[in-house]
C-alpha angles and dihedrals in degrees: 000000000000133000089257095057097046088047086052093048096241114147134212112249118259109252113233114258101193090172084070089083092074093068084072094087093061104030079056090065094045085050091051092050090046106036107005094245113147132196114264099189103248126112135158154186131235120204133165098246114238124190129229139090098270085049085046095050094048087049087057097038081054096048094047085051097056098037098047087101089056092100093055097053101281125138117258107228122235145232122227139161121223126218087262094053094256114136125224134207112199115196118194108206118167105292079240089053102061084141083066089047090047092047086048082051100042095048086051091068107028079057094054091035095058087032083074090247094104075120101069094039112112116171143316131216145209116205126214133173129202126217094276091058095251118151129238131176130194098209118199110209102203103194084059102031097222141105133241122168133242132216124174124198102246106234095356103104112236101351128138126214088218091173085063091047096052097041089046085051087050092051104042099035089104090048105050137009094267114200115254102187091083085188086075093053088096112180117256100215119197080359103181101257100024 
């Protein structure tokens, strides 16, 4: 990055630190303590679907990974399209082993990412509910490396609980890099796992 570009304000893009997914155990205990929120188990991955043969094999090399526990009683994941295009892998882990759930997370995009396809990688999520049944999500945005969370109204519609928002970003700001542009925490309506 160059003078000119500092003088015009323009920034430098946050690398991707995938590695920054395995602070969620422990962020998720924090979470409970504070708000009550506990792990379900669920977690996914959201990437602009591209077509081709080399996109196809890691997509397969991705499903017998995380299936490979199938035999022994594991949950196969599964493939969906949302209504923008954008494909989702969601990954069931024990709702107690939400570090198994982070490092399946975690593989699926360390696979597309060396796989040359960072580029289409949009988020992943970790999903929690509270004792009342309402949904969070921890929502890890890749090109910026950083987390913002994610509360739906439950039967509202598209409706945000921004206090909870807002109170989930206050307790868990030592535990992860939270984003502080709130302007990039985007919604994830109908999000598999949530």
């Amino acid at each position: 990055m160059g003078l000119l570009d500092t003088i015009l304000g323009r920034s430098k893009p946050v690398r991707p630190d995938l590695d920054q997914l395995f602070a969620v155990p422990s962020a998720a205990l924090t979470l409970q303590a504070a708000t009550g929120f506990v792990p379900t188990g669920l977690g996914s991955v959201c990437f602009a679907g591209v077509e081709g043969g080399t996109f196809a094999r890691i997509q397969q090399d991705v499903r017998e990974l995380l299936d490979a526990d199938t035999a022994h009683g594991g949950i196969p994941v599964e493939f969906s399209r949302d209504s923008y295009g954008y494909t989702w892998l969601l990954a069931r882990r024990p709702a107690e082993d939400t570090a198994a759930l982070v490092n399946d997370l975690h593989a699926v995009n360390t696979l597309l990412q060396d796989g040359g396809f960072g580029p289409q990688l949009l988020c992943s999520l970790i999903a929690f509910r509270d004792d009342r049944d309402r949904p969070l999500a921890l929502v890890y945005l890749y090109k910026r490396g950083t987390f913002y969370p994610f509360a739906p109204v439950p039967g509202s519609g598209e409706k945000r609980d921004n206090q909870l928002e807002l109170q989930v970003r206050a307790a868990l700001g030592d535990d992860l890099r939270v984003e502080k542009d709130l302007a990039r925490w985007f919604p994830v309506w109908g999000a598999p796992g949530l």
